[in-house]
C-alpha positions in Angstrom: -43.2 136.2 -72.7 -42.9 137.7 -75.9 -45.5 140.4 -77.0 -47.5 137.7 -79.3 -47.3 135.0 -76.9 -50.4 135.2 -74.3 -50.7 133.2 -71.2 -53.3 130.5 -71.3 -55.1 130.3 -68.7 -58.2 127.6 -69.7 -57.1 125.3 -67.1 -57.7 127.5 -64.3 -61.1 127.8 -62.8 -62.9 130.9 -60.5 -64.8 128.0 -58.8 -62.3 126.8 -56.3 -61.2 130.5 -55.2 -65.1 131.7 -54.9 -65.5 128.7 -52.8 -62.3 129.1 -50.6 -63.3 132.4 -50.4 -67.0 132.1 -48.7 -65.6 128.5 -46.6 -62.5 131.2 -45.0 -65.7 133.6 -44.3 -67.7 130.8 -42.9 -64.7 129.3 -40.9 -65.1 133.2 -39.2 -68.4 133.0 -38.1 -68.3 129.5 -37.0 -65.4 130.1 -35.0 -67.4 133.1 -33.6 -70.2 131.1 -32.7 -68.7 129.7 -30.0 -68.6 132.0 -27.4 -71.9 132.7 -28.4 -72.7 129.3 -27.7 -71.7 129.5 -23.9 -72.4 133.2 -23.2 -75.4 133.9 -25.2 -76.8 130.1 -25.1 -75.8 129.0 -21.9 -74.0 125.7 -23.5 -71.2 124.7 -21.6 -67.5 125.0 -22.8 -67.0 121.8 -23.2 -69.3 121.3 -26.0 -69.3 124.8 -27.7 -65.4 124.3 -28.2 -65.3 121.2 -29.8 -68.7 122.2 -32.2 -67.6 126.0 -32.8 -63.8 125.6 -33.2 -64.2 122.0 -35.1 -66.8 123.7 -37.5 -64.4 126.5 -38.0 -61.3 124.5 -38.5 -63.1 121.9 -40.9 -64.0 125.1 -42.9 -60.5 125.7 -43.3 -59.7 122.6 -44.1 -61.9 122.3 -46.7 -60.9 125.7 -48.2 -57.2 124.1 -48.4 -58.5 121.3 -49.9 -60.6 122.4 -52.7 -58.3 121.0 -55.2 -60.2 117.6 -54.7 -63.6 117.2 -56.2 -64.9 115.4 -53.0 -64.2 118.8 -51.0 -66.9 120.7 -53.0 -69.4 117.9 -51.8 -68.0 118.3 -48.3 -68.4 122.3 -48.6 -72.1 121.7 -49.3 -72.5 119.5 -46.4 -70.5 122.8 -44.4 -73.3 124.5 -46.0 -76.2 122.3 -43.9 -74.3 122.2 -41.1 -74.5 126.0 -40.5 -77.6 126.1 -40.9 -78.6 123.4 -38.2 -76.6 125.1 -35.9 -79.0 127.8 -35.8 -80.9 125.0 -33.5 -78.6 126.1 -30.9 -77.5 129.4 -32.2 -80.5 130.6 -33.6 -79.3 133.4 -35.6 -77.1 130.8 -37.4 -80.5 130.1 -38.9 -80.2 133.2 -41.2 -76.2 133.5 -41.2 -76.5 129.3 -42.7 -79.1 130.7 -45.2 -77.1 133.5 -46.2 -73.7 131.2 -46.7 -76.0 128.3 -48.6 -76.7 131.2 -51.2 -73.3 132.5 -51.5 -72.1 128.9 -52.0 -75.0 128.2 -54.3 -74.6 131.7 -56.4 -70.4 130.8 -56.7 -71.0 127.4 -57.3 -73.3 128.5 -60.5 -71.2 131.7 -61.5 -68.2 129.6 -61.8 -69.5 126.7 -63.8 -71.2 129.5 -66.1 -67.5 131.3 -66.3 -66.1 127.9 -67.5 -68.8 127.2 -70.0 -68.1 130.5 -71.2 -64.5 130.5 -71.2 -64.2 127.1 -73.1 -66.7 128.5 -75.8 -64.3 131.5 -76.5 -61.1 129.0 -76.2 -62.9 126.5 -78.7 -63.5 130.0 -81.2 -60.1 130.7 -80.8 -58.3 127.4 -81.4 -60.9 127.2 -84.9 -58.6 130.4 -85.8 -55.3 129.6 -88.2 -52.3 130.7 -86.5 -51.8 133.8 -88.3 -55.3 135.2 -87.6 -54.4 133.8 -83.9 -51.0 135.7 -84.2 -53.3 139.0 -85.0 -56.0 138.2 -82.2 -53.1 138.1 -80.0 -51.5 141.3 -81.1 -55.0 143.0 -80.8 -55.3 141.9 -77.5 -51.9 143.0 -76.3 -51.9 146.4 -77.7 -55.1 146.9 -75.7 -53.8 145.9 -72.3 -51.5 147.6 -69.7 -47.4 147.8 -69.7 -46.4 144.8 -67.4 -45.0 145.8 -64.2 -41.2 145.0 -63.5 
């Protein structure tokens, strides 16, 4: 890339790796729920594998899958799911709660990001392609030497 030339980036969103982040941490505790379930709980094994370790995996899943727009719907269901779990795990009452926010709060960080983002992409592309050339120039003397 030559020293004018910057990478452009507009396409790319913070959305789907804020929510594959939180779905990985929920896929943790879910997982952990489960022998929870049986010792804590007193369910047996053969349903607290199936509901922890399914919940878990389906979190995983999903955080694969986040290129599809469906899978955002599906993370909110993920969401509600954790949460009525606390009717057998009770503290999954709180620990649902606490992912529904962080789902919530990336959810409406990311779609401000992007409104952002295309504002200052839609200012830049109203530049002519010298006073682009000189943004870029600006921009690149202010950042650090690449690595090699």
């Amino acid at each position: 890339m030559s020293e004018t030339q910057l990478t452009d980036d507009r396409d790319k969103s913070p959305r789907r790796g804020m929510a594959a982040a939180i779905l990985f941490l929920q896929a943790i505790v879910l997982g952990l729920t489960t022998p929870v379930m049986i010792a804590v709980e007193n369910v047996s094994w053969q349903a607290a594998v199936p509901v922890g370790c399914g919940l878990c995996l389906v979190c995983l899943m999903l955080s694969g899958l986040l290129r599809h727009r469906w899978a955002y719907t599906a993370g909110w269901l993920a969401q509600i799911v954790s949460i009525v779990l606390g009717i057998v795990v009770h503290m999954m009452f709180v620990l649902g709660a606490i992912f529904l926010v962080l789902w919530w709060g990336a959810m409406a960080l990311s779609a401000k990001i992007e409104r952002e983002k295309a504002a200052a992409y839609a200012e830049y592309d109203r530049l002519t392609p010298e006073e682009q050339a000189e943004r870029d120039r600006a921009v690149q003397a202010h950042r650090p030497p690449a690595r090699e």
